[in-house]
C-alpha positions, 0 to 999 in steps of 0.5 A: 394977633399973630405977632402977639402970639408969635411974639410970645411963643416961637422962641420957645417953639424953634428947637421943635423946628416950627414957627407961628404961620398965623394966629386968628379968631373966628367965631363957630356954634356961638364960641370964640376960638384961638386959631394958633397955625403952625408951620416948618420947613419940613412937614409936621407931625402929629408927635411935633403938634402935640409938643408945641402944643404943650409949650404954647399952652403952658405960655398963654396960660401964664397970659390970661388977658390975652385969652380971656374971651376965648372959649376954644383954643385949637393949634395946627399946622399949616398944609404942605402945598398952600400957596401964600 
């Protein structure tokens, strides 16, 4: 799943100065959710998630097999001092 995504977005997403870290489903409360998680070299703020954000919808939009299960779509970045 997160080459796909990865595939799809972070060309579109490397002038924000962010990358796809991973891309995941799971499963809360009976939905399926889209995990879209976002990383930098830098820390990201909430201005640079909500314009990557914007760019990654308009794409998956445009990829509904992709997302067709899905009920939830949620982008976030990774935090600053995880270790992987």
């Amino acid at each position: 799943m997160k080459e796909k995504i990865a595939n799809l977005v972070n060309d579109s997403i490397q002038d924000l100065g962010v990358y796809v870290f991973d891309a995941y489903l799971d499963t809360e409360e009976g939905k399926t959710r889209m995990n879209i998680v976002l990383d930098s070299e830098e820390v990201i703020d909430l201005n640079r998630i909500t314009d990557a954000s914007r760019v990654i919808n308009k794409i998956l939009d445009q990829e509904e097999k992709l997302l067709e299960n899905v009920d939830e779509l949620d982008i976030f970045s990774r935090e600053k001092g995880d270790c992987e």
